[in-house]
C-alpha positions, 0 to 999 in steps of 0.5 A, spaced: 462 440 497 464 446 493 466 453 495 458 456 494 454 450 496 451 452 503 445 449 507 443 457 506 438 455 514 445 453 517 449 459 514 451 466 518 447 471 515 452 475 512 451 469 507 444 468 507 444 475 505 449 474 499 446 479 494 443 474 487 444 478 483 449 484 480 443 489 481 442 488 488 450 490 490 452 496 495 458 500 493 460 498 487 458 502 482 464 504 479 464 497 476 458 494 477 453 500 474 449 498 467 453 500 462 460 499 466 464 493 463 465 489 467 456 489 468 456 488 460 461 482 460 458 478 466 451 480 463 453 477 456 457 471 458 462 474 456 468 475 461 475 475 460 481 473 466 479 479 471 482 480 478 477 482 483 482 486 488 478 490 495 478 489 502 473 484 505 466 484 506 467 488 499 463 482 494 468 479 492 466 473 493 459 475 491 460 477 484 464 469 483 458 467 485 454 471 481 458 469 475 457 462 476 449 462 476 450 465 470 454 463 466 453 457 461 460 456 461 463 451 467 464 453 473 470 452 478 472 454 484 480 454 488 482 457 495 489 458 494 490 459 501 489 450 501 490 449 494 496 447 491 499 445 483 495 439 483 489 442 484 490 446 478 493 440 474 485 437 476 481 443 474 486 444 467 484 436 465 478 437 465 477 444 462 481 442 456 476 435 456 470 439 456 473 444 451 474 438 446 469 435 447 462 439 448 466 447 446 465 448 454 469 454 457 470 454 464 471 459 468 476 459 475 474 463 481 480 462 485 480 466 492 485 470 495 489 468 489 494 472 492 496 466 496 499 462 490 507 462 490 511 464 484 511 457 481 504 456 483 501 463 478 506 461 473 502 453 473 496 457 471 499 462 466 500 457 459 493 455 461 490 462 461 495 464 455 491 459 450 484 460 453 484 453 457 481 456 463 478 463 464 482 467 470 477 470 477 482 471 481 479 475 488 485 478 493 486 483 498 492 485 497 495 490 491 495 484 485 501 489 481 505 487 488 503 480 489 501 477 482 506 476 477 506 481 471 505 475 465 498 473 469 497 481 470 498 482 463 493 477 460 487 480 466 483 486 467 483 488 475 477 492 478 478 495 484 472 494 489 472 499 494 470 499 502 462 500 503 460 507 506 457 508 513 451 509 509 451 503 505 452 498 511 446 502 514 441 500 509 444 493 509 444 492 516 437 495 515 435 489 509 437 484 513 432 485 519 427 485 514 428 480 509 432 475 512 429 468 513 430 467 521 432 475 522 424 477 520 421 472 525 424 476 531 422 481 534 428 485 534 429 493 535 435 495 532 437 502 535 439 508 530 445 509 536 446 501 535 446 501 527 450 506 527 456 504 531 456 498 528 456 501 520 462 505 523 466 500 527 465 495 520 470 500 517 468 499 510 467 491 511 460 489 511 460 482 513 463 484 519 457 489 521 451 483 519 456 477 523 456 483 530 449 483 528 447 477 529 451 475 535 447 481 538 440 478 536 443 471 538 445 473 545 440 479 547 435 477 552 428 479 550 426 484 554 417 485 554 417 481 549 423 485 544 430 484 543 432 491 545 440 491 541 443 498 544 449 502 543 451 497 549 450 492 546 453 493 539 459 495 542 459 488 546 458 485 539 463 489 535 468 492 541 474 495 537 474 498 529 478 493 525 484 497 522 485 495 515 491 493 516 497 489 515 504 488 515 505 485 509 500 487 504 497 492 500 494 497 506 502 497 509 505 500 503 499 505 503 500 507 509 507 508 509 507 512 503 501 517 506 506 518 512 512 520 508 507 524 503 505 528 508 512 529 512 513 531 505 507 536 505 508 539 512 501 537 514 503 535 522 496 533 523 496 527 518 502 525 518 501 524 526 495 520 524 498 515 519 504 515 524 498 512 529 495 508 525 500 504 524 502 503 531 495 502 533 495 496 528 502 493 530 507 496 525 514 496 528 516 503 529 523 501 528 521 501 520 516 508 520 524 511 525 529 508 519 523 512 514 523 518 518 531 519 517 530 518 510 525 523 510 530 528 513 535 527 508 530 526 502 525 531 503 527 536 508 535 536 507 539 542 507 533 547 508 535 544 516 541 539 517 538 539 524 531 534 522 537 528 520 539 529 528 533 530 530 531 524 526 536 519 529 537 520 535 528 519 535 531 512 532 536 511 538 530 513 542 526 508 539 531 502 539 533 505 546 527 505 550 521 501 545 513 501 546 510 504 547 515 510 551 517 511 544 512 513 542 513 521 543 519 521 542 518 519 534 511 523 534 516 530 537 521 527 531 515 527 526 513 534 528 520 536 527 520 535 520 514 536 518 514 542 520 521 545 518 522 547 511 523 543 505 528 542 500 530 535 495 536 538 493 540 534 495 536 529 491 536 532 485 544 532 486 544 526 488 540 524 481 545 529 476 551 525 478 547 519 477 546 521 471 553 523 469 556 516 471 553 513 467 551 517 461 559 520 460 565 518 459 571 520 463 578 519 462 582 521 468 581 523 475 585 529 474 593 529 476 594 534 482 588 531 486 590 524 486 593 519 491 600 522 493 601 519 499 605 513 496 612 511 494 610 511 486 608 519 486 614 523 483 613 517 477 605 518 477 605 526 477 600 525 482 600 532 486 604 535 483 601 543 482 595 541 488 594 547 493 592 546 500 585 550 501 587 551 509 593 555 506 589 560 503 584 565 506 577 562 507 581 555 506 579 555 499 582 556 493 581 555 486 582 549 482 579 544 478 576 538 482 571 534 477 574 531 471 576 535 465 569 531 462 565 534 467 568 541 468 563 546 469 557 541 471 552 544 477 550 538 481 548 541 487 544 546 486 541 549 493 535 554 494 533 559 498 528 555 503 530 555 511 538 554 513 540 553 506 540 560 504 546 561 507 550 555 504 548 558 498 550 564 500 557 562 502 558 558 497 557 563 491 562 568 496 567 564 495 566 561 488 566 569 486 572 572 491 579 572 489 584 567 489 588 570 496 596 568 497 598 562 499 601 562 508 
């Protein structure tokens, strides 16, 4: 039996409820609207190898399907969760026949794709290359990460997007009167109980029809109706769904909003992304190491302080774990969100970089060589060095940078929070006169 050819009576009603056509899909449009290309394509037969990317309950599988009762071309289908180089070997062979034989094309949907190792994709890519097979591949997880860049290269992504409360709604209310079996019972859904289960879905609406129809399943028929209320959809869909996995594509996304908004000074998203992913299992050893990098990257010198704050709520967290930890990692984010900003150290860390590897320097210069060894008086090392801790303010004048680089500015401090007095200090002493030797 293929992937598609289901009994529709014995199916959940999320699949009875499969859209049939392009125009019957919810929350898409940015893709699937007439005129779009991807609409054109299916609509004239004439698609490319295209990667379908979005969370589930998307339609993902739902445009494979559509595809394939349109399509005059063959159609084949692969999970990659159980499929392995052989399978494709298979479908390869007979493309090619088919192809020789009757000029057929086949189209090859395969399902989270993002599943394939890195020598399974690259089994697919000649074929895909000379045009043997065309390519649907559906993932949840970023393709640009998950997907090799050769079979990236010869594809189209489209990124579905969560559905809308809203769209869930008006499914959930389709369903009630379109579905085969749904449309016979006498069934009262609550705008409370079809409202919670648009929300607690998060974006996902084959697990908003799939808690719909546990509930019609399992709810007695009180005076002669099947009453699901707010209690019962609760029952049948308890806890939201975090969209979120270690691993994938929504872990790099949270990540990157936390730190941005460490970046940006917004306490409150910052907390927010922090609990999200505690909420859905992250380790918090990783968002602690992220928040130390956060202290020296983003905030710097503007507080010295944010990288103390920002360790010690890492030891904390090694320290004491979940779910105590919490605090002390939500109070160190707090910090340094909220004190000023500088990337100065950044920004000097990038100039010296640049110069390492752009310039040529000769020599580090004589007086500030190791001089501590039995070779100095024939190397010269030391010779002319002046001890800044002799001198008033210990500092003095003398060339520390290579001659090629004299007069380079790495660090380039601002006038934000504590590092105005590092700014400070250090332009006194640049412009103060050289004081006698004690």
């Amino acid at each position: 039996m293929e992937l598609f050819d289901i009994d529709k009576n014995s199916a959940p009603l999320a699949e009875r409820m499969r859209p049939q056509t392009l125009d019957e899909i919810l929350g898409q449009e940015q893709i699937l609207s007439k005129g779009t290309l991807l609409y054109r394509a299916i609509q004239a037969d004439l698609l490319s190898s295209t990667i379908l990317w979005g969370p589930p309950g998307t339609g993902k599988t739902t445009i494979a399907k559509i595809i394939a009762n349109m399509t005059k071309a063959h159609f084949a289908e692969l999970n990659a969760t159980h499929s392995g180089k052989s399978d494709i070997a298979n479908v390869v062979d007979g493309a090619q026949h088919r192809l020789a034989m009757q000029n057929q094309k086949t189209i090859l949907f395969i399902d989270e794709i993002h599943r394939f190792n890195k020598a399974q994709q690259d089994t697919l890519l000649p074929h895909v290359e000379r045009g043997i097979v065309i390519l649907i591949g559906a993932t949840t997880e970023n393709p640009y990460y998950e997907l090799n860049d050769a079979l990236i290269s010869r594809s189209r992504i489209f990124r579905l997007n969560p559905l809308g409360e809203a769209q869930i709604q008006q499914l959930l209310k389709r369903a009630l009167t379109q579905d085969s079996i749904l449309k016979q019972q006498p069934i009262h859904l609550s705008s409370k109980a079809r409202e919670h289960f648009a929300h607690a879905a998060n974006g996902d609406v084959r697990n908003a029809l799939n808690a719909l129809e546990l509930a019609s399943l399992t709810t007695e028929k009180t005076k002669g109706k099947i009453e699901i209320t707010l209690s019962v959809a609760e029952e049948c869909i308890q806890q939201k769904a975090l969209r979120y996995d270690k691993n994938g594509d929504s872990h790099y996304d949270t990540i990157s909003a936390y730190i941005l908004s460490v970046r940006g000074s917004d306490v409150d998203a910052a907390l927010y992304y922090m609990l999200q992913m505690l909420e859905a299992g992250e380790d918090p050893k990783f968002i602690a190491r992220r928040l130390i990098v956060c202290a020296s990257e983003e905030v710097g010198m503007a507080d010295p302080q944010a990288l103390v704050i920002a360790s010690h709520a890492a030891h904390i967290v090694e320290f004491v774990g979940m779910p105590e930890c919490l605090y002390a990692l939500a109070q160190a984010t707090i910090y340094v969100t909220s004190v000023p900003k500088s990337d100065s150290v950044y920004q000097a860390i990038q100039r010296v970089k640049q110069d390492i590897h752009s310039t040529n320097v000769k020599a580090i210069p004589l007086h500030i060589r190791d001089f501590l060894n039995r070779h100095t008086e024939k190397t010269g090392n030391g010779k002319g060095y002046k001890n800044a801790h002799h001198y008033q303010n210990h500092f003095v004048h003398q060339q520390y940078l290579p001659d090629e680089l004299v007069g380079r500015s790495y660090y380039r401090p601002n006038s934000l929070g504590k590092e105005k007095y590092f700014d400070q200090w250090l332009q006194y002493i640049k412009q103060s006169p050289d004081s006698k030797e004690t």
